[in-house]
C-alpha positions in Angstrom: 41.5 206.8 57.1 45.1 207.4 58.1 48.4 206.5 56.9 49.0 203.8 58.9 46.0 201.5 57.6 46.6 198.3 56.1 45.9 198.1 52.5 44.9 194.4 53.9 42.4 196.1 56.0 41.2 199.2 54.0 38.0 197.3 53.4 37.1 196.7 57.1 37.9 200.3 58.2 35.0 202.3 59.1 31.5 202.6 61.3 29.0 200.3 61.8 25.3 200.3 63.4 22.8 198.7 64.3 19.6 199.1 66.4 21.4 200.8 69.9 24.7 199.6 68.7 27.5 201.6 66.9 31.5 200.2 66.5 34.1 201.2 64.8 36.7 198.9 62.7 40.0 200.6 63.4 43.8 199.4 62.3 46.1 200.1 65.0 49.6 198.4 65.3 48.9 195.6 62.7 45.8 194.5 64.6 42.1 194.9 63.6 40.3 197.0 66.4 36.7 196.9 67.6 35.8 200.7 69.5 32.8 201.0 71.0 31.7 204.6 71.7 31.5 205.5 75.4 34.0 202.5 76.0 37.6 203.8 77.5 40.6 203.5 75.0 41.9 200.2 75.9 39.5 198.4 76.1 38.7 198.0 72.7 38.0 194.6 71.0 40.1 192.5 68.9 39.5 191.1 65.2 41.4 187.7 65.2 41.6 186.5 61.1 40.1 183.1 60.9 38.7 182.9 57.2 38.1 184.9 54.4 36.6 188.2 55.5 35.9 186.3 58.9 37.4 187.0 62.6 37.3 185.6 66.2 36.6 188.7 68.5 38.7 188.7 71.3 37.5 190.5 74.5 34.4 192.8 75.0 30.6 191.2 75.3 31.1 189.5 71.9 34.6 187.0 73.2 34.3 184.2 71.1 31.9 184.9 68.1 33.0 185.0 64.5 32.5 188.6 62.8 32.0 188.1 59.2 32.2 190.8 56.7 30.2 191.3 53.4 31.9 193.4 50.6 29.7 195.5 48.1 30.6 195.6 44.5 33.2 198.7 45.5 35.0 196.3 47.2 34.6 197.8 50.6 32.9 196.0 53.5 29.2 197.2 53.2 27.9 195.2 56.8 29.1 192.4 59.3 26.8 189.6 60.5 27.8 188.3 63.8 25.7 185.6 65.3 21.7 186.8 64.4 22.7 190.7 64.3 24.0 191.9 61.3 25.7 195.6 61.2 25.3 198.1 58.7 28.2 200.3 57.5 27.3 204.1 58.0 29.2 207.4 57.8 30.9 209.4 60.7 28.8 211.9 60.5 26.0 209.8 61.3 27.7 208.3 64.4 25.4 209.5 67.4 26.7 210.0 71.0 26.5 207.4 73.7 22.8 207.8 75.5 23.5 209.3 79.3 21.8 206.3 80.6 24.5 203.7 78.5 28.1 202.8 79.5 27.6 203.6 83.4 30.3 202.9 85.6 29.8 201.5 89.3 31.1 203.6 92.6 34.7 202.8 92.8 35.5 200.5 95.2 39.0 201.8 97.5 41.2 199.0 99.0 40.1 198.3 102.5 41.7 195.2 104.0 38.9 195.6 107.0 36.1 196.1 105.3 37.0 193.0 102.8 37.6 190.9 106.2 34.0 191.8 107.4 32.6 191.0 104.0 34.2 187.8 104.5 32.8 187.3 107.8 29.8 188.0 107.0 29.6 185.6 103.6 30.9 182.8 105.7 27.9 183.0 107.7 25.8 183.4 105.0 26.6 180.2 103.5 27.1 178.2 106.2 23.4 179.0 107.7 21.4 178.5 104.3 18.5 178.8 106.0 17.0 182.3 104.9 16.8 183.7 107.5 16.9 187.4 107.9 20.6 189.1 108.4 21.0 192.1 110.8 23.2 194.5 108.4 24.9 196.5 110.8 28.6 196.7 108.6 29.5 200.7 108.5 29.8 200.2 104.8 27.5 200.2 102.1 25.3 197.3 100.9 26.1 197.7 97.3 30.0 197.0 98.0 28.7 193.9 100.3 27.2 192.3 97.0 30.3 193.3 94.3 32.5 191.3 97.0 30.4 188.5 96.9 30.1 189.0 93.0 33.9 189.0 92.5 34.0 185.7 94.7 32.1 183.8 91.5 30.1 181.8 94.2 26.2 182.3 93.7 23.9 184.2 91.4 21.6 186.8 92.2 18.0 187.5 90.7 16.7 190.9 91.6 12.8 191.0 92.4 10.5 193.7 94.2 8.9 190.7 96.2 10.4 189.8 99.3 8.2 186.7 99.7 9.7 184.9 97.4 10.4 181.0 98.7 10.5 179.5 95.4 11.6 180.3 92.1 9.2 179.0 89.5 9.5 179.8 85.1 7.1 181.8 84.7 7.5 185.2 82.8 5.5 187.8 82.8 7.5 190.2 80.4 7.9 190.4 77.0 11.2 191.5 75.5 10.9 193.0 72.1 14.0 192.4 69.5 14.9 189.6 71.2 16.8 187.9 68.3 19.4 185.6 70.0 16.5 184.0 71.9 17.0 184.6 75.2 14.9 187.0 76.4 11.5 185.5 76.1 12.2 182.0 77.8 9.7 180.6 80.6 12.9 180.1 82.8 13.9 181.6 86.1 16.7 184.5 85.3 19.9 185.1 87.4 23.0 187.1 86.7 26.3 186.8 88.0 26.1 191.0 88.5 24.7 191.8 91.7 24.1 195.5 90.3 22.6 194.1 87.3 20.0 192.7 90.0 19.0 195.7 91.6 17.8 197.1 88.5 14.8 194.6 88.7 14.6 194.9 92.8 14.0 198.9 92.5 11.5 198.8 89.2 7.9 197.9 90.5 6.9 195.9 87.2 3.3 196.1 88.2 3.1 199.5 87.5 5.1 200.4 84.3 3.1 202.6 81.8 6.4 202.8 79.6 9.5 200.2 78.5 12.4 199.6 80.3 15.8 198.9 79.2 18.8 197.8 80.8 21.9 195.7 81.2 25.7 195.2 81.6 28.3 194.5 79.4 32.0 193.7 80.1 35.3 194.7 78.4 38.5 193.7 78.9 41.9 195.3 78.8 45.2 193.7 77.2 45.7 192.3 80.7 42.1 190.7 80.4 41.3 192.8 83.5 37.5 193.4 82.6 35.5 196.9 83.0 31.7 196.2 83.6 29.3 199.1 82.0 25.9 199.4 83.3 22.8 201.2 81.4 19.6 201.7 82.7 16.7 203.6 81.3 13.0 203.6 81.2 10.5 205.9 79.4 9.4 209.2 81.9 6.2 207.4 82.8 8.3 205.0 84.5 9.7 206.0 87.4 7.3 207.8 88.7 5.5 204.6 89.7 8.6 203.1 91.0 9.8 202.3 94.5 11.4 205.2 95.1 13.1 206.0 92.0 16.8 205.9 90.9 18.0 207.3 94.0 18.0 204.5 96.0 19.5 202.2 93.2 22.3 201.6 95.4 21.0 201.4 98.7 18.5 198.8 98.2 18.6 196.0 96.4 16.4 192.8 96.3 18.8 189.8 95.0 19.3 186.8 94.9 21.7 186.5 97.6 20.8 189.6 100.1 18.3 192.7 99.6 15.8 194.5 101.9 12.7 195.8 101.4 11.3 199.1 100.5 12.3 201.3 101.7 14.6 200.4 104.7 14.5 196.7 106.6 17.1 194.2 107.2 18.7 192.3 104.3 18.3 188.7 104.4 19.4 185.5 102.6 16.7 183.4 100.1 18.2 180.6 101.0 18.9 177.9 98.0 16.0 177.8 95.8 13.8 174.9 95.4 14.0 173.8 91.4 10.9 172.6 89.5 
């Protein structure tokens, strides 16, 4: 602990885990810090006081739920509960490094006025025809920057799938997702993201043949400016992707979403027109 800690806060300050999550409680500047290993400096999250020992985070994957602390009879924070999960206090040294496969960045994305007009285009179309009909990508840019425009236009949803065929979208699930404590994972419900990248994930994977587990997802933090910084991870167990569509090397170039994919390996993209809802 440094000098500059908060006798208010001494209790807080420290390292907590739990399963394939670590954080540390920092005091920085008179505020109560969240930092996620593997997460840039500045994007950490903030502790907002609301109660005794309680505090509204403020940015990250966790904006809006209430951290609360529990004290041990040294009078130091022993774990925090926030929502089902509850976090256990642990010592540096048993702080782990971030996975290879966790806190993934996307391709950076240059300004290009041209490109952003052809997107346009393009989207306008799209929408207007609704008819699912296959589209003729011939835009000199890739198709993974077609779908993070039409992500950052907050307009539709995507669902990633390996089956092209797809002209209705029933709830029916055929996975199960272990540790699935908030509830969410297990429904008999038809699963969309707002993350187009998040999609292909599920577009590349051929479910039918997994031997192993899978794990992936996206979580966003923010800066002070609220600006947000979307961190991808993706893994599987090695008996995965051998029996994939073409393994991670075509991530990029060939999704299957809600919006626009292709098939395996290369054929036009096309719309899948608004689903019909049972």
């Amino acid at each position: 602990m440094n000098d500059t800690t908060s006798a208010e806060w001494a209790a807080y300050v420290g390292w907590y885990a739990t399963y394939g999550f670590t954080v540390e409680i920092r005091y920085k500047a008179g505020e109560l810090l969240a930092a996620v290993p593997g997460v840039p400096p500045g994007y950490e999250m903030r502790l907002l006081k609301v109660g005794d020992h309680s505090f509204r985070i403020a940015g990250g994957p966790l904006t809006g739920a209430v951290a609360s602390f529990r004290l041990g009879g040294d009078g130091r924070a022993e774990a925090i509960a926030v929502g089902p999960e509850e976090l256990s206090r642990i010592e540096e040294d048993q702080v782990k490094p971030p996975e290879p496969h966790t806190f993934l960045r996307a391709p950076a994305m240059e300004t290009n006025p041209a490109r952003d007009e052809a997107f346009a285009g393009l989207f306008r179309s799209i929408l207007e025809r609704r008819d699912g009909s296959w589209i003729d990508y011939q835009l000199p840019y890739p198709k993974h920057e077609f779908l993070r425009f039409v992500t950052d236009r907050e307009a539709v949803l995507f669902h990633g799938s390996g089956r092209p065929d797809i002209d209705e979208f029933l709830p029916v699930r055929t996975s199960y997702e272990l540790r699935d404590r908030g509830g969410r994972g297990n429904q008999q419900a038809v699963y969309a993201t707002q993350d187009a990248l998040w999609s292909m994930f599920f577009a590349i994977v051929d479910r039918s043949r997994i031997t192993g587990s899978i794990r992936n997802g996206v979580q966003y933090y923010h800066n002070r400016s609220g600006e947000p910084l979307a961190l991808y991870n993706f893994s599987s167990t090695g008996s995965t992707w051998p029996n994939s569509r073409g393994g991670p090397a075509r991530s990029i170039s060939c999704p299957v979403s809600r919006l626009c994919g292709c098939r395996w390996p290369e054929r036009p993209c096309r719309t899948s027109g608004p689903p019909r809802w049972r």
